[in-house]
C-alpha positions as CSV (number, residue, x, y, z in Angstrom):
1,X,-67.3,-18.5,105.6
2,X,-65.7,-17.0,102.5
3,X,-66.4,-17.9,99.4
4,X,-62.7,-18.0,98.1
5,X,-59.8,-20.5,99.1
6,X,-55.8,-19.2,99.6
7,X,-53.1,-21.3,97.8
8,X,-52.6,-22.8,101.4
9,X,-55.7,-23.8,102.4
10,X,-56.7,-25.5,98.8
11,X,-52.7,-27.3,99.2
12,X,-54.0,-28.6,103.0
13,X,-56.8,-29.7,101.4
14,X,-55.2,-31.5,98.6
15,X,-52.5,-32.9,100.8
16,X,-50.2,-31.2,98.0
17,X,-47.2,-29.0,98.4
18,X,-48.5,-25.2,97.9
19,X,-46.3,-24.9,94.8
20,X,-47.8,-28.1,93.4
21,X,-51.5,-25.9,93.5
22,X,-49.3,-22.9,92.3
23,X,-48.6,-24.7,89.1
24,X,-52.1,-25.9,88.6
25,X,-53.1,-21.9,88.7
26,X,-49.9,-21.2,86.5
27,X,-51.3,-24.1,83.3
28,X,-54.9,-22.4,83.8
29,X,-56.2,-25.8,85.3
30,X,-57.4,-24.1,88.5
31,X,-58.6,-20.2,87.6
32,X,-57.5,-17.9,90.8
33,X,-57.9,-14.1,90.9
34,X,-54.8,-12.0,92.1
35,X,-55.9,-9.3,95.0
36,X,-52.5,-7.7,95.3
37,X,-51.3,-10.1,97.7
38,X,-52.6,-13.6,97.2
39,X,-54.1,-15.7,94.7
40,X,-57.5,-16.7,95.5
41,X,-59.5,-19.3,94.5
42,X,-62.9,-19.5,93.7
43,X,-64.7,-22.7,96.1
44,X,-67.4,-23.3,93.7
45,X,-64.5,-24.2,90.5
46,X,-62.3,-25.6,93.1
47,X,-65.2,-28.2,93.4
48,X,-65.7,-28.4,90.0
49,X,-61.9,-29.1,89.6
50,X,-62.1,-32.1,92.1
51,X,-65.4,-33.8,90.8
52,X,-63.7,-33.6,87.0
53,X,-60.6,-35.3,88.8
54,X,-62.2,-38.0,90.5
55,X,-64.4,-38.8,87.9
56,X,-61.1,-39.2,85.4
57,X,-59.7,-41.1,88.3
58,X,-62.9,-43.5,87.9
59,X,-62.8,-44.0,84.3
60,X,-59.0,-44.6,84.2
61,X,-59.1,-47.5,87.1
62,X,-62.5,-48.8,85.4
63,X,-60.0,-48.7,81.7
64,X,-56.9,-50.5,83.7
65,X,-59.5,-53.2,85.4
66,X,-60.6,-54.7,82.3
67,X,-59.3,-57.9,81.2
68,X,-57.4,-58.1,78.5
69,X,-59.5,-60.1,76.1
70,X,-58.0,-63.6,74.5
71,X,-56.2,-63.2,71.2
72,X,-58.7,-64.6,68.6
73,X,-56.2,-68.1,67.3
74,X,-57.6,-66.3,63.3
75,X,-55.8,-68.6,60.6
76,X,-54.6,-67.3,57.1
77,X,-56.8,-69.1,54.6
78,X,-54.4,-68.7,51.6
């Protein structure tokens, strides 16, 4: 079991197009190493990458779930 992903293999994981994990490596939001031949990502930041993801996933449904609180009816006393 290696311990590096190819662009394919990290895009079947995803369910993204391979250029969509291409662009991720381009803007430095997944680091990859170049061997001469392929990019290869490193599992362990891959990981990291997806936990970070989800857990902004988490916060922004918990942020859209809550109500929208009552406007407080506050009267100009002038």
């Amino acid at each position: 079991m290696s311990v590096y992903l190819t662009i394919k293999e990290a895009a079947e994981f995803l369910s993204v197009p391979e250029a969509t994990v291409e662009g991720l490596i381009r803007q430095k939001r997944i680091r990859a190493i170049f061997d001469g031949e392929q990019y290869l990502i490193f599992k362990d930041q891959f990981n990291t990458h997806l936990r970070q993801l989800e857990k902004y996933k988490e916060l922004v449904e918990e942020y859209l779930s809550e109500p929208i609180p009552e406007d407080l009816d506050v009267k100009d006393e002038d």
